[in-house]
LONUPA-801047 format. One record per residue (C-alpha): residue in one letter; x negated, y, z. Coordinates in nm, 3 decimals. Layout:
<recs>
REC  type       xx       yy       zz
REC     A        X        Y        Z
...
</recs>
This chain:
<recs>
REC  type       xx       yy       zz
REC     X   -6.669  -11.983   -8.077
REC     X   -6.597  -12.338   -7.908
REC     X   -6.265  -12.448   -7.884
REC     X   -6.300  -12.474   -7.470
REC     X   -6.482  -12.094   -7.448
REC     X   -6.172  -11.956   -7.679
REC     X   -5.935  -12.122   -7.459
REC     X   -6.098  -11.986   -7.117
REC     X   -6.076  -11.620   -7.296
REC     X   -5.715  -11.659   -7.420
REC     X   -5.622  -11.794   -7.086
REC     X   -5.778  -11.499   -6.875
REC     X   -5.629  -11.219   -7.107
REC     X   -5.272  -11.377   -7.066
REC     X   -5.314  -11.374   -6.691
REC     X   -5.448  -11.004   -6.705
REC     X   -5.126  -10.911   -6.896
REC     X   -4.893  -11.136   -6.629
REC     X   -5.082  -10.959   -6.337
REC     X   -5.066  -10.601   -6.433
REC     X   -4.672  -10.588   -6.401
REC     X   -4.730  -10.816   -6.097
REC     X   -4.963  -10.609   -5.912
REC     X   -4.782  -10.293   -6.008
REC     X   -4.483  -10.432   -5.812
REC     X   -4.666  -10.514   -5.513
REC     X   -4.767  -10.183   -5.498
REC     X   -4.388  -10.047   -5.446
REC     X   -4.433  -10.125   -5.101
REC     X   -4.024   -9.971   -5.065
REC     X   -3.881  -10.175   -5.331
REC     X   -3.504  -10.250   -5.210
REC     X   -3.489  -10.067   -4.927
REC     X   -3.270   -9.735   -4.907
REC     X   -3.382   -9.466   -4.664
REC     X   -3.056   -9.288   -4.561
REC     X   -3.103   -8.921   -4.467
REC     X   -2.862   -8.676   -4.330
REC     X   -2.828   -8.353   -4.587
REC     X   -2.741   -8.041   -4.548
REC     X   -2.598   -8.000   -4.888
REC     X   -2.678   -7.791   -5.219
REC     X   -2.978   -7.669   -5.332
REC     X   -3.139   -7.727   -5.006
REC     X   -3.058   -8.133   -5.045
REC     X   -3.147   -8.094   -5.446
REC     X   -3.463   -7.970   -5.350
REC     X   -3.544   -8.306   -5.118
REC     X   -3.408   -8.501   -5.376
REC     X   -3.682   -8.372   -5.627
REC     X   -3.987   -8.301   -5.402
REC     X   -3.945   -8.526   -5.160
REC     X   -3.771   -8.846   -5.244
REC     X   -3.814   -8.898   -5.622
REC     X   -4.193   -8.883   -5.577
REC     X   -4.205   -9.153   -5.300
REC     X   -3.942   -9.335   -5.483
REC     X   -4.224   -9.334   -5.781
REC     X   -4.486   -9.441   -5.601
REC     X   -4.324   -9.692   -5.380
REC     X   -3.997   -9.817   -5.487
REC     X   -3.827   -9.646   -5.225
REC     X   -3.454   -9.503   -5.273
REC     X   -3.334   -9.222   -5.066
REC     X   -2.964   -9.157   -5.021
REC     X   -2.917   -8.823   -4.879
REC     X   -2.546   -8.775   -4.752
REC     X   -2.427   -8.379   -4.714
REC     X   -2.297   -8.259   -4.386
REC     X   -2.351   -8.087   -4.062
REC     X   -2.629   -8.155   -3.776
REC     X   -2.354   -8.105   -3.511
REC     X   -2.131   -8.396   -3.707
REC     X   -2.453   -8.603   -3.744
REC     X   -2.560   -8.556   -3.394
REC     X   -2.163   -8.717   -3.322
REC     X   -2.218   -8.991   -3.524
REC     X   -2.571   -9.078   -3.396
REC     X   -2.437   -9.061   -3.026
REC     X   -2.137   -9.305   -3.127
REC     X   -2.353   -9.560   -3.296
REC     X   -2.692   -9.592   -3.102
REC     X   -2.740   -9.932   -3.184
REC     X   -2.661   -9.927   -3.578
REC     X   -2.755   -9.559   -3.645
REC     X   -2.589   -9.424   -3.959
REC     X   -2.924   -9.244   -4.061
REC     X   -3.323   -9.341   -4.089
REC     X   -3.396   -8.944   -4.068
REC     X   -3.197   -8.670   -3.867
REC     X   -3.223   -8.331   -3.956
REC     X   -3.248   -8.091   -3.640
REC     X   -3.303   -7.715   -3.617
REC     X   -3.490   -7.604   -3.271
REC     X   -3.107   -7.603   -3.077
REC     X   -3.005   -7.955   -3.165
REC     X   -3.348   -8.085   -3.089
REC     X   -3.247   -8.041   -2.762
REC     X   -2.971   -8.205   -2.807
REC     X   -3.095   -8.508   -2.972
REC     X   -3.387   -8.534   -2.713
REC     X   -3.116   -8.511   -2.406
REC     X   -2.898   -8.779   -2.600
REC     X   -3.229   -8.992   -2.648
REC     X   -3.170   -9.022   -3.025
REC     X   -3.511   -8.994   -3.197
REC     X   -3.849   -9.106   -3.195
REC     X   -4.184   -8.988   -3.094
REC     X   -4.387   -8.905   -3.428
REC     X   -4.770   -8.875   -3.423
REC     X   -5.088   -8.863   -3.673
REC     X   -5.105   -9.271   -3.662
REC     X   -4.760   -9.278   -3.846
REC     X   -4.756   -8.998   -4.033
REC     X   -5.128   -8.855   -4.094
REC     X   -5.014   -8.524   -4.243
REC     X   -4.921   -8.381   -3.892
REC     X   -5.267   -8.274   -3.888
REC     X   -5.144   -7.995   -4.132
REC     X   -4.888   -7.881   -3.873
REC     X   -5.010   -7.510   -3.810
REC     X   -5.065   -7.386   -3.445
REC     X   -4.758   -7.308   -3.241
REC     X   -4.458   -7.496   -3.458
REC     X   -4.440   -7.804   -3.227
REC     X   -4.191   -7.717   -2.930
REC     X   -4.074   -8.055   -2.878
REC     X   -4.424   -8.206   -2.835
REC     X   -4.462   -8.558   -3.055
REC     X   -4.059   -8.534   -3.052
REC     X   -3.958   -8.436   -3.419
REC     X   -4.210   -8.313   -3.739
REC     X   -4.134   -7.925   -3.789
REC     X   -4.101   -7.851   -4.177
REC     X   -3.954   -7.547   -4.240
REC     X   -3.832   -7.222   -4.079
REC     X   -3.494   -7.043   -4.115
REC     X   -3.371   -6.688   -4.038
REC     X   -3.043   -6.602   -3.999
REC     X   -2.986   -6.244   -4.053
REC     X   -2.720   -6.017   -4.154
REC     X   -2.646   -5.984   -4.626
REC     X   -2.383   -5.803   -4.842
REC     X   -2.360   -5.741   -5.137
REC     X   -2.473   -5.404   -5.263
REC     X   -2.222   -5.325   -5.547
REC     X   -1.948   -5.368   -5.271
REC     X   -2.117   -5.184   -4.963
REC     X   -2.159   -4.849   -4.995
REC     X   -2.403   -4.779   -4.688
REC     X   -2.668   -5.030   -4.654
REC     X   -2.661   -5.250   -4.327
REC     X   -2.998   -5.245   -4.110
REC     X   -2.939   -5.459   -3.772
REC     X   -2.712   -5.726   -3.656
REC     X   -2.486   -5.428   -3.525
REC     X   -2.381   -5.324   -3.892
REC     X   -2.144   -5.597   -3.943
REC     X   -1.881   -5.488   -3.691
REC     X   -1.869   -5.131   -3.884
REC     X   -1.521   -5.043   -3.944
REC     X   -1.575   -5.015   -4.330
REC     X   -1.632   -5.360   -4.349
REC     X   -1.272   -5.434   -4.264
REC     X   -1.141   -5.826   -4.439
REC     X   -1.441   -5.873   -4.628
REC     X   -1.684   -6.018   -4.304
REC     X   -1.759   -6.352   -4.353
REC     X   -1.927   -6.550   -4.027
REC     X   -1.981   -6.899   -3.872
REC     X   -1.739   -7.098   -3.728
REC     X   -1.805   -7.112   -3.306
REC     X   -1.978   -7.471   -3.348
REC     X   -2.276   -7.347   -3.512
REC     X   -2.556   -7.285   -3.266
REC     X   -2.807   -7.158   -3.456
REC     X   -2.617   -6.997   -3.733
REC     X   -2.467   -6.762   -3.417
REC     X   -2.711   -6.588   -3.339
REC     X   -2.623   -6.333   -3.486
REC     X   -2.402   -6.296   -3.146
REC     X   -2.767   -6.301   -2.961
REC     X   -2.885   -6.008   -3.196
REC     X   -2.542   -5.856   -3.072
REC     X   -2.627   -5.888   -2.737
REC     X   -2.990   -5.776   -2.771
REC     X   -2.953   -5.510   -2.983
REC     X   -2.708   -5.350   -2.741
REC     X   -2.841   -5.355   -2.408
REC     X   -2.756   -5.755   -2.311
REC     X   -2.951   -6.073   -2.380
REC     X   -2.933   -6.460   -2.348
REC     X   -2.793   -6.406   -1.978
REC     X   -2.580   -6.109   -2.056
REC     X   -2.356   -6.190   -2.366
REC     X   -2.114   -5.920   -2.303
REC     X   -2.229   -5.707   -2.556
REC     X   -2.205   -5.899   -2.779
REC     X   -1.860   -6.004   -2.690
REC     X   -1.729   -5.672   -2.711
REC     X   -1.873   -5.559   -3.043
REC     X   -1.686   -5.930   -3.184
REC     X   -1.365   -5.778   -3.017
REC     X   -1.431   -5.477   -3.181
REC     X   -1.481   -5.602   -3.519
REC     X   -1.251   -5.884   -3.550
REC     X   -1.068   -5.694   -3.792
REC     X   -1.358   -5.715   -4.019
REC     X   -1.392   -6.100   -4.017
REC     X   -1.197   -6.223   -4.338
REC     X   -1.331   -6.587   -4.288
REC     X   -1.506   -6.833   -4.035
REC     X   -1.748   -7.064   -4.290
REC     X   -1.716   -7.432   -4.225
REC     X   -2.071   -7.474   -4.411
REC     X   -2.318   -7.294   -4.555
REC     X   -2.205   -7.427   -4.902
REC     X   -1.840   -7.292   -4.825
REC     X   -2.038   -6.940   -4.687
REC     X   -2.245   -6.905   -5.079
REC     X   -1.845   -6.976   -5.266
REC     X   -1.717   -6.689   -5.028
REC     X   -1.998   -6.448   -5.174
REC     X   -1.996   -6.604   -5.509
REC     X   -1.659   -6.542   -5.541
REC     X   -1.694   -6.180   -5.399
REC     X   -1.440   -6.290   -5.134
REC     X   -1.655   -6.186   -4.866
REC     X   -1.923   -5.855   -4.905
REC     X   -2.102   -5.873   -4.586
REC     X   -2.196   -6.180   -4.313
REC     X   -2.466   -6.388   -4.160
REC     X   -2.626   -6.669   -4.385
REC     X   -2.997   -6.828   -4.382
REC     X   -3.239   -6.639   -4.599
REC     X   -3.266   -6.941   -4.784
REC     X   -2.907   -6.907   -4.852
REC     X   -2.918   -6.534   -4.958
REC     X   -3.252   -6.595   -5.194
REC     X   -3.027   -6.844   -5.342
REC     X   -2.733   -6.621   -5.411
REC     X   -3.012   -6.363   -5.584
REC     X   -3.099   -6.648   -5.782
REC     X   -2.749   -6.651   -5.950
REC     X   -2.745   -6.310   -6.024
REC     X   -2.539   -6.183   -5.734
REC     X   -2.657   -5.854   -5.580
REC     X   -2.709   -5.988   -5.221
REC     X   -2.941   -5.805   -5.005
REC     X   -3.103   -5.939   -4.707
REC     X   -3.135   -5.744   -4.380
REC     X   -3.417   -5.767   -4.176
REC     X   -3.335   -5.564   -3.847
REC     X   -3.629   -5.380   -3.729
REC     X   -3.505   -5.459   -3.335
REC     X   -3.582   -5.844   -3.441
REC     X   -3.523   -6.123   -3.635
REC     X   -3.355   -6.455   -3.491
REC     X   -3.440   -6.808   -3.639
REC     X   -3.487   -7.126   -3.559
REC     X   -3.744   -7.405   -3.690
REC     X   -3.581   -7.743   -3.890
REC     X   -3.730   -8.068   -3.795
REC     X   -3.719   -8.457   -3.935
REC     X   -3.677   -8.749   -3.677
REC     X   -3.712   -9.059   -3.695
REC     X   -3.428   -9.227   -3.557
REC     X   -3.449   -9.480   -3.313
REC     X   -3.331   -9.821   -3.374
REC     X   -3.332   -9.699   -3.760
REC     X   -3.301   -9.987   -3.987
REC     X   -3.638   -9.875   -4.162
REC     X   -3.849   -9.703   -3.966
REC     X   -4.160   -9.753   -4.151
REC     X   -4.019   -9.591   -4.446
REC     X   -3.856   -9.314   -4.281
REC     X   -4.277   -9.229   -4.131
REC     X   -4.344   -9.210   -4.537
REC     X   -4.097   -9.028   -4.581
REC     X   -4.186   -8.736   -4.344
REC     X   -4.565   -8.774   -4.471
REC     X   -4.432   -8.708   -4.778
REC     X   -4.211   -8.377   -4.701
REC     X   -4.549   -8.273   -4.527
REC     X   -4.760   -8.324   -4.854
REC     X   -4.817   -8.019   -5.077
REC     X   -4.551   -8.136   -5.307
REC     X   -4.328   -8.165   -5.062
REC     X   -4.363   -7.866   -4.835
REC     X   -4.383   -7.608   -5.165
REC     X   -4.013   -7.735   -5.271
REC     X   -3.825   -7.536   -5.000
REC     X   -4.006   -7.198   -5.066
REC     X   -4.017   -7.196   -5.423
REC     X   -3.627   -7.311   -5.446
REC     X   -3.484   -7.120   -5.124
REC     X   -3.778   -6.891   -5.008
REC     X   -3.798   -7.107   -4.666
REC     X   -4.114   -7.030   -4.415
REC     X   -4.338   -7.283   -4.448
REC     X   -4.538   -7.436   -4.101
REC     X   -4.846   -7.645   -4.237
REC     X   -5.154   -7.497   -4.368
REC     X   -4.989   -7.535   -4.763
REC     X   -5.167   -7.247   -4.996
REC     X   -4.817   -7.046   -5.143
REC     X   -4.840   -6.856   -5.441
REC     X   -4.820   -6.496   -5.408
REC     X   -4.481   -6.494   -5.666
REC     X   -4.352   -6.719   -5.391
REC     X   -4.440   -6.564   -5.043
REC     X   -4.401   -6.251   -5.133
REC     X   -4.012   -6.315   -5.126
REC     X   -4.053   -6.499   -4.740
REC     X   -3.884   -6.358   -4.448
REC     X   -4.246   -6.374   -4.250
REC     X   -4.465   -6.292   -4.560
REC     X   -4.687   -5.974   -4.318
REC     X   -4.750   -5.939   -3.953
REC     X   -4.518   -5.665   -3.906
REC     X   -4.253   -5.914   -4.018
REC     X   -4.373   -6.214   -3.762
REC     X   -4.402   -5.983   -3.523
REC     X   -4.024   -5.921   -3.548
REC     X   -3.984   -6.278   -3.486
REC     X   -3.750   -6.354   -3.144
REC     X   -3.866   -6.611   -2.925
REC     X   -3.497   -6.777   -2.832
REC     X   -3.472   -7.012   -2.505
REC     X   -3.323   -7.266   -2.648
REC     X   -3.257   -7.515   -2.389
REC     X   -3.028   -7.209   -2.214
REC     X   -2.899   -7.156   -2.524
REC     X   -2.738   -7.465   -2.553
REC     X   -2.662   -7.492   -2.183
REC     X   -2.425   -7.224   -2.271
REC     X   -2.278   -7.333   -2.584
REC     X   -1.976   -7.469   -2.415
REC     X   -1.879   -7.147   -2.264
REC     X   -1.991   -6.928   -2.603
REC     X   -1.769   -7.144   -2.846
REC     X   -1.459   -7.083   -2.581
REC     X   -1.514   -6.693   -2.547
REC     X   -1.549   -6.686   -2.956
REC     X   -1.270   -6.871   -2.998
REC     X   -1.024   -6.690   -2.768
REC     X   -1.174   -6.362   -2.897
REC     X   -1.022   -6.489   -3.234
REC     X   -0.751   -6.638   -3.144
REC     X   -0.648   -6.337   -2.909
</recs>
């Protein structure tokens, strides 16, 4: 081989082995930036962490730093900092998407920024473009089975007299977590007009209540600790006390089941908006949406295939169960909050 030819070839291959690395790095698109995401805490944000944001961070460099806490604390924070948001991505259920909407906090999402909408099954979007539905919660009525002698069946069975100091419940702030009180209300002759019912049963059975959860982490301790036999958690939260062993049961009252749907926003003015759109994309892949139901038995709302191990553990896994599903009118629902967190709380206090 000529000295010049050998010298081409050499050259080439040493530029092939420069560019490989080189190339590779231009492909983390995300490289330095950190998404920040407001958590919810536990296995719920451990489950993110691996389905959602480790992947992404793989394929594009992207960091995600998910910080636990409350919508309704979030919600505060994104109010008092409009201009220099604390979060890329807020975390809504269907009663603070109201909120967040009134407040003018997120952004409109469609296909062009995040093509996996497309997946979005029929009937999940009740905010329009507003917010990109994910997953759907129940919150419905548990205790623990070695403790309870007679099995609960509605909303109604947690202000039964044998359940005295061992009720554990939601502190007044939590919108969606009460309904419970709505399933009160509902069950007994009222509805989302006429609360009373539900007002007097809490009266009744304020006895029972041994403590008012701060968080849903704080709920799981109560029952892990067998503090608490009987309350209201998410059905994610009571799959994940089975999980650990503990003989939780969920209740699934055949007068109806109340819920709500969790959605991702992009926040406006967020620092990176772009990657906040990849993220949601990527919570709406298959990888992403299966994380929630196989860790915490969540509904799913895209068109995602679930194994049969998996659904058959769901809240809504046959249409006698969605048909228990409540439609809730959410906007007067949270018209009323201020006047339901006051009656709790002097119910309590009283």
């Amino acid at each position: 081989m000529k000295r010049r030819t050998f010298l081409k070839l050499a050259t080439a291959t040493t530029m092939s082995t420069l560019a490989a690395p080189y190339v590779h790095a231009q492909d983390k698109k995300f490289a330095g930036i950190t998404l920040r995401f407001g958590g919810w805490g536990g296995l719920y944000d451990e489950t993110i962490q691996k389905c959602v944001a480790a992947p992404l961070e793989e394929r594009t460099g992207l960091k995600v730093e998910i910080a636990a806490g409350t919508q309704s604390a979030d919600l505060v924070k994104l109010v008092a900092n409009k201009e220099n948001p604390p979060f890329d991505v807020y975390q809504a259920d269907s009663a603070y998407m109201v909120e967040a909407l009134k407040a003018d906090l997120i952004q409109k999402v469609t296909e062009v920024e995040v093509p996996n909408i497309k997946r979005i099954l029929p009937g999940f979007h009740e905010y329009g473009e507003y917010g990109v539905p994910y997953s759907i919660f129940t919150y419905i009525p548990i205790y623990n089975s070695q403790l309870v002698e007679k099995s609960l069946t509605t909303y109604t069975d947690i202000t039964r007299p044998d359940l005295k100091g061992r009720l554990a419940l939601p502190v007044a702030t939590f919108d969606t977590w009460n309904l419970y009180l709505l399933g009160l209300a509902e069950e007994n002759g009222g509805s989302i007009s006429n609360m009373e019912p539900a007002y007097t049963l809490l009266e009744q059975a304020k006895s029972n209540i041994l403590a008012l959860a701060q968080s849903t982490v704080a709920m799981v301790q109560m029952f892990e600790n067998e503090e608490a036999t009987a309350g209201v958690i998410s059905d994610a939260r009571g799959h994940e006390l089975r999980s650990k062993g503990r003989p939780i049961v969920s209740v699934y009252s055949p007068l109806g089941i109340y819920g709500a749907t969790s959605y991702m926003n992009v926040v406006k003015n967020a620092q990176h908006p772009e990657a906040a759109f990849a993220f949601l994309n990527q919570m709406l892949s298959d990888e992403g949406m299966l994380g929630l139901p196989r860790t915490l038995r969540l509904g799913v709302t895209t068109d995602v295939k679930l194994p049969d191990d998996i659904a058959k553990d769901l809240t809504f896994n046959s249409p006698e169960r969605v048909a228990l599903k409540k439609k809730v009118d959410w906007e007067k629902w949270m018209a009323d909050r201020g006047a339901r967190i006051e009656r709790i709380n002097k119910i309590l206090r009283g």
